[in-house]
N, C-alpha and C positions, 0 to 999 in steps of 0.2 A: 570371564571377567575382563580379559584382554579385550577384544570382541566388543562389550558394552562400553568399554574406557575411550574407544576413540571414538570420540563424536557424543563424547558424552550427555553435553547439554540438549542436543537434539532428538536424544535419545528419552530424554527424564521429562523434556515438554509433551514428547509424544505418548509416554506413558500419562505423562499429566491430562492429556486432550480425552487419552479413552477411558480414566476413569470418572471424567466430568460427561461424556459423552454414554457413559455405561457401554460400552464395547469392548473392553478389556477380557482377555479370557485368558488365562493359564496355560502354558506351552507344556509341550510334553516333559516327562521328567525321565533324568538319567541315572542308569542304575549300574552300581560295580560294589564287587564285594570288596570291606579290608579286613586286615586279625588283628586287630590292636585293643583288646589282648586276644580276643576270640573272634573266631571267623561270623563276622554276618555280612546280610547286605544292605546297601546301604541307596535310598534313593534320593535324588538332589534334583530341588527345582529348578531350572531358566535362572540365570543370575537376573535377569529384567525380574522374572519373579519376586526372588526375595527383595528384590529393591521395593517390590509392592507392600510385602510382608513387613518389614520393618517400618514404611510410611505410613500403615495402618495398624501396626503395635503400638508406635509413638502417637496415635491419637488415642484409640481403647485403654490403654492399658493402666494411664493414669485412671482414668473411670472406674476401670474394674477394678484397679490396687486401693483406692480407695471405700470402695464399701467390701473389702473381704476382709474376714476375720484374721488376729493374728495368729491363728495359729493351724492356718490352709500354706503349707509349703511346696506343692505340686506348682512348677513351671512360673517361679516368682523369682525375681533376681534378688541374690544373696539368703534365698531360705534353698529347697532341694531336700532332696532324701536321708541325706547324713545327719542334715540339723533339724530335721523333725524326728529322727531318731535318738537322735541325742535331748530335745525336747522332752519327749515321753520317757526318757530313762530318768530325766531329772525329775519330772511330774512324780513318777513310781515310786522315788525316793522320799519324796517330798510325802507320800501319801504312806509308806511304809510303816514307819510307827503308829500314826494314828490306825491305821488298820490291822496291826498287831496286836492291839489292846483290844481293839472291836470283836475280832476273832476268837482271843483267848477270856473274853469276855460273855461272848456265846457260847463257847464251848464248855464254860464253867456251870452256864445256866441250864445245859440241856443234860450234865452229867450229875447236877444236884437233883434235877425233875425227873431225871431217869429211873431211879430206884423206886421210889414211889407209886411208877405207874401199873407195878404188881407186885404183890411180897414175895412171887418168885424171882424177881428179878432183885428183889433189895436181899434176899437169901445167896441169890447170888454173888454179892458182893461185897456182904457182910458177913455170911456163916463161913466155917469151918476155916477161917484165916485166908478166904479168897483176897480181901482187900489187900493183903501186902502180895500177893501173886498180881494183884490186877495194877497196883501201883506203879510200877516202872511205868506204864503208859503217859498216868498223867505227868511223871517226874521228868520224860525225856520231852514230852509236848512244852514242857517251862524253858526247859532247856534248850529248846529249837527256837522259842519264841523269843528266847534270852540272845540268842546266837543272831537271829537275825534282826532283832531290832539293833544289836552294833555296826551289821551288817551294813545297816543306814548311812553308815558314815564316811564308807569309802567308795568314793566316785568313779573309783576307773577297776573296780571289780564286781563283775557281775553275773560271774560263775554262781559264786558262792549264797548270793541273796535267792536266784533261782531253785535253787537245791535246795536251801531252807523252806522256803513256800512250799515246795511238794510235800518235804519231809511232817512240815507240819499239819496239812489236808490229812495226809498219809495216814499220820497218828490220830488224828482227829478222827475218821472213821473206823480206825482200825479199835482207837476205845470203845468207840458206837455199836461195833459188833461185839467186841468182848463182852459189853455189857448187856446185850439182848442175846445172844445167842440161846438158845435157834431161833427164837422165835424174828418173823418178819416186821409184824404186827403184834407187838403183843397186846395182850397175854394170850391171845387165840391163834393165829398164824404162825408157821413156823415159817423160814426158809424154804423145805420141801413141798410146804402146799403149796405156797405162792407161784412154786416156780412152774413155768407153759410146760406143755406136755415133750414127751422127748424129743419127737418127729418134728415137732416145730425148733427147740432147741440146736437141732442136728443140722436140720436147714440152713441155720443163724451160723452156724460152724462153718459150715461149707460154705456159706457167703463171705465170713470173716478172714476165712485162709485164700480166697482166689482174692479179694480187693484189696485188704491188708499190704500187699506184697505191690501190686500195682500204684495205693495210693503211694505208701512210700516213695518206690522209685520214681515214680512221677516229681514226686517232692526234692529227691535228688538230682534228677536230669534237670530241675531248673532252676536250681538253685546253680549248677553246674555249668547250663548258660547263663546266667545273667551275674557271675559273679563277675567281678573288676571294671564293671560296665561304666560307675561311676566311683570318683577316687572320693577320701573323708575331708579332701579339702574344699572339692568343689560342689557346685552346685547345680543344677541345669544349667546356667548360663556361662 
């Protein structure tokens, strides 16, 4: 920068001459590692470079910031990762109730249809006092759905809405099974027919337990580089 400051303006007509002239080309770029917070490396164009780079953002950029949608936050000054994150947390919020209802509104319609679609299955959950054994299910599903649609309303907790959503899927099939067991298909299929032969099951095992372990760690080695990369206040720029 020192370097390009003396002789400045002689400097910035010359750059001016080869980009009117198309002869301009990119100098090499220099590379040094730092830790701040985590060790990477780091490459940096010719300061004459970036003098290029910014003379040709400030004309694109209004261009391009003008027909991009609001809600593209990759490499835009004053949007960034934090606030597209924070974006969609408020979207999810936003969308949380009404798809609370939607939910336990399906769930209501596939457990009234359920029984009906064999009278072993309506046997099953009306004879010999099964309904109050099968009940807890749908009682803790109100209850999940109760819990997280208050859930909605606090914005800087977002443990607890997560956990609800599972919990409520969770119950949601876990009644699905209660209610058809065994059968896959009913009234004809059970579970055990449907399911592939062992040799291929066994296979599926063996694939599960070598990438299982791989995907994860993968998922922790980078979350493990890339964490503090960027702070909640700032943005790319």
């Amino acid at each position: 920068m020192a370097r390009f400051s003396f002789g400045v303006g002689e400097r910035l007509l010359a750059l001016q001459q080869a980009l009117r002239d198309e002869t301009w080309r990119p100098g090499p770029y220099t590379h040094f590692t730092i830790s701040e917070p985590k060790q990477r490396l780091i490459s940096a164009a010719p300061f004459a470079d970036r003098v290029v780079h910014h003379a040709l953002c400030s004309v694109i950029e209004p261009r391009f910031e003008a027909s991009f949608i609001p809600w593209s936050y990759a490499n835009r000054v004053g949007k960034g990762t934090h606030r597209a994150v924070d974006r969609v947390q408020a979207l999810a919020r936003q969308m949380t109730r009404p798809l609370v209802v939607a939910v336990i509104a399906a769930m209501g319609l596939v457990s009234s249809w359920l029984p009906f679609l064999d009278s072993r299955l309506m046997a099953r959950w009306f004879s010999d006092g099964n309904f109050w054994w099968l009940s807890p299910v749908p009682l803790l599903t109100l209850a999940v759905a109760a819990a997280l649609w208050r859930s909605a309303t606090h914005p800087r907790r977002d443990l607890p809405p997560f956990l609800l959503s599972l919990a409520l899927f969770v119950l949601g099939f876990l009644g699905l099974v209660l209610g058809m067991w065994p059968y896959l298909l009913p009234p004809s299929m059970t579970l055990w027919q449907a399911a592939a032969p062992a040799s291929s099951l066994g296979f599926t095992l063996v694939g599960l337990v070598i990438l299982l372990p791989v995907i994860l760690g993968y998922t922790a080695w980078s979350y493990r580089v890339f964490r503090g990369k960027v702070h909640a206040d700032t943005g790319y720029h």
